[in-house]
C-alpha positions in Angstrom: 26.0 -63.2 -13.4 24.8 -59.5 -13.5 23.2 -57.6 -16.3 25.4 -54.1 -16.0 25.3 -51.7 -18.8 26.9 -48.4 -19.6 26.2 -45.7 -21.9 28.9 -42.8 -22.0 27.6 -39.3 -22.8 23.9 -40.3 -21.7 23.8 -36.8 -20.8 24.8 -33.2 -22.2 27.2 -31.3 -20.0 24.9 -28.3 -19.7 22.3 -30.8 -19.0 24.3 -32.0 -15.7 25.2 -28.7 -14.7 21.6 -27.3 -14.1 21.0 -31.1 -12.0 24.0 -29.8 -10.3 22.9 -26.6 -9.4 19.6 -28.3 -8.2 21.4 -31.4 -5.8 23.7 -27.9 -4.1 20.7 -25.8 -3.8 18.0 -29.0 -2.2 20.6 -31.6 -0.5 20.6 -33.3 2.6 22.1 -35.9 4.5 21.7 -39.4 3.4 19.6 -42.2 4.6 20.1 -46.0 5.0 17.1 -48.1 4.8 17.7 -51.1 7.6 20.2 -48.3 9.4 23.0 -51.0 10.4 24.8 -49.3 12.7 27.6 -47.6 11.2 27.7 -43.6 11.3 30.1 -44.0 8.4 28.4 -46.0 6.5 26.9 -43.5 3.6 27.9 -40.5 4.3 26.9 -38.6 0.6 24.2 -36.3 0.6 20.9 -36.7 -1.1 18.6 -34.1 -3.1 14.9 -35.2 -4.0 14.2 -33.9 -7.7 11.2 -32.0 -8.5 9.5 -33.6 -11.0 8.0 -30.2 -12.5 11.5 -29.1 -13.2 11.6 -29.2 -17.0 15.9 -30.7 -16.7 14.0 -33.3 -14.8 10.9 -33.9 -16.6 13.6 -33.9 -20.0 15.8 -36.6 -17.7 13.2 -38.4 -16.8 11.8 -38.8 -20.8 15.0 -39.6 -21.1 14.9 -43.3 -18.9 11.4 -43.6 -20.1 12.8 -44.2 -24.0 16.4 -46.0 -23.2 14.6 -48.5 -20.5 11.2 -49.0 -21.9 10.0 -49.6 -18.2 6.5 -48.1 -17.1 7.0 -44.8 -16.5 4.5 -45.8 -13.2 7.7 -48.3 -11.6 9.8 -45.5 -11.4 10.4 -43.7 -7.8 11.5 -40.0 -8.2 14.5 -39.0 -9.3 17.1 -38.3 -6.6 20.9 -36.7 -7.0 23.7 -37.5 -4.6 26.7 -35.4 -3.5 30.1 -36.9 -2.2 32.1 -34.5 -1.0 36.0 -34.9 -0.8 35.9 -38.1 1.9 32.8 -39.6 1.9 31.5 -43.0 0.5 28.6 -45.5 0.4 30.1 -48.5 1.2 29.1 -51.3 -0.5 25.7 -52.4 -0.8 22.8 -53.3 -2.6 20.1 -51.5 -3.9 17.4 -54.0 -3.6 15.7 -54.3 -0.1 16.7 -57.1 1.5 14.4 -59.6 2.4 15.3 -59.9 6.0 15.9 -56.4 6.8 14.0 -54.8 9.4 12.8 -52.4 7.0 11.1 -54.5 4.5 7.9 -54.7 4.8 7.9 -50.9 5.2 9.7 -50.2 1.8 8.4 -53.2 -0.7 4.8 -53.5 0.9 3.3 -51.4 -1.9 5.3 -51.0 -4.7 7.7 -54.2 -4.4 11.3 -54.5 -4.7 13.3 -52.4 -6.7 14.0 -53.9 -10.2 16.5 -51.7 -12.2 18.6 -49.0 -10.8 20.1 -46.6 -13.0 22.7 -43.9 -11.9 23.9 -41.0 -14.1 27.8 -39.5 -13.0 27.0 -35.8 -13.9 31.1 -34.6 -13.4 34.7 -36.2 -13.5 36.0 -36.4 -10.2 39.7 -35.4 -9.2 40.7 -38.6 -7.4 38.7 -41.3 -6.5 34.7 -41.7 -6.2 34.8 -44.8 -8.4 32.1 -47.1 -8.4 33.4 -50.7 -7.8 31.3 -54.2 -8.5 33.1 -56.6 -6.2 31.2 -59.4 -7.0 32.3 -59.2 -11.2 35.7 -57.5 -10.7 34.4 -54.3 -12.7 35.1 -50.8 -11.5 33.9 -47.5 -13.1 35.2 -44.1 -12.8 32.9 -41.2 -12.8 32.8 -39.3 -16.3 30.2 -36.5 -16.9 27.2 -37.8 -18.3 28.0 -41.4 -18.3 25.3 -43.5 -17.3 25.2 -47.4 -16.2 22.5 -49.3 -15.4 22.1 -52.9 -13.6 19.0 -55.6 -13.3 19.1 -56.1 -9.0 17.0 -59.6 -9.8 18.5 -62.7 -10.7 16.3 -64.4 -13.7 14.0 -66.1 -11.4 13.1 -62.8 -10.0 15.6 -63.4 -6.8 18.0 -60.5 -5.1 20.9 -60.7 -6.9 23.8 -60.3 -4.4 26.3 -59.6 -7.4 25.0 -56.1 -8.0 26.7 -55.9 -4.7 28.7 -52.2 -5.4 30.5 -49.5 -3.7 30.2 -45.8 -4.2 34.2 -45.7 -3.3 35.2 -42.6 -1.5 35.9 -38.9 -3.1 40.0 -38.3 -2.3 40.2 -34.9 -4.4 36.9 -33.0 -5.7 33.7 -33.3 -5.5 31.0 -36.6 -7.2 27.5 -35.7 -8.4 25.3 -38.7 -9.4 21.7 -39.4 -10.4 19.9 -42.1 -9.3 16.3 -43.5 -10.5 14.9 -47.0 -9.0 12.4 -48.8 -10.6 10.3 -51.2 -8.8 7.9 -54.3 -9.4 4.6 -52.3 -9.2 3.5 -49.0 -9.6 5.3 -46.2 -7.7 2.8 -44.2 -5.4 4.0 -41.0 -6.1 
């Protein structure tokens, strides 16, 4: 079981543009938390939002109304770019337990609760993102935004949020993604 929503045209079109513009001009290369090894593994770029920007203080208002989660559980915002080729292959976006990491990333703040991603573009071919686990598979639309619990009822990972950011084949994928965690984010 998984609680997965979506909500199409979460966002204006203008509205992803200027994130956009913002993920081109601040982007880097992507990070993995317990790094397992595989050079291939994510191989998107990241941009850390500015929370002064008023597209991200209006995005961020935004969550705050649709989720009704503390505004305090949520880490920054941060956009992604996936260039024609590159992937995150599947994963989770809960720490997990065992990982090396841990301790390091849930000591404070906990695990991560709710993610919720916003596609800001239509892709050309391919950049799907596909739930294994559930058999559900969604293709990137501007604006569309889904959102999925990573706990299980009793508070557990859930392993069926299991999902893969499938790789671009024509075009270019922007998305935004916002974490929410058990305890108050120290920004």
């Amino acid at each position: 079981m998984l609680e997965l929503f979506q909500h199409k045209s979460f966002l204006g079109r203008d509205h992803c543009r200027v994130l956009i513009r913002l993920i081109n001009t601040n982007r880097r290369p992507s990070t993995l938390a317990d790094d397992n090894g595989d050079q291939y593994f994510r191989t998107s770029e990241t941009c850390d939002l500015e929370r002064s920007e008023p597209v991200v203080e209006k995005l961020e208002a935004l969550l705050d109304t649709l989720s009704g989660i503390d505004p305090a559980h949520g880490e920054p915002l941060q956009g992604q770019r996936y260039a024609q080729g590159q992937e995150f292959k599947p994963h989770t976006d809960y720490f997990t337990p065992s990982g090396t990491d841990f301790d390091r990333y849930c000591s404070i703040a906990g695990q991560r609760t709710w993610t919720f991603m916003i596609y800001l573009n239509e892709v050309e071919a391919g950049g799907a993102t596909r739930f294994k686990m559930i058999g559900k598979t969604y293709r990137p639309e501007c604006g569309k935004l889904l959102c999925w619990n990573n706990r299980n009822r009793d508070g557990s990972a859930n392993p069926n949020t299991l999902h893969h950011g499938m790789k671009v084949r024509k075009g270019v994928k922007y998305v935004i993604t916002k974490w929410y965690r058990e305890r108050e984010w120290q920004w």
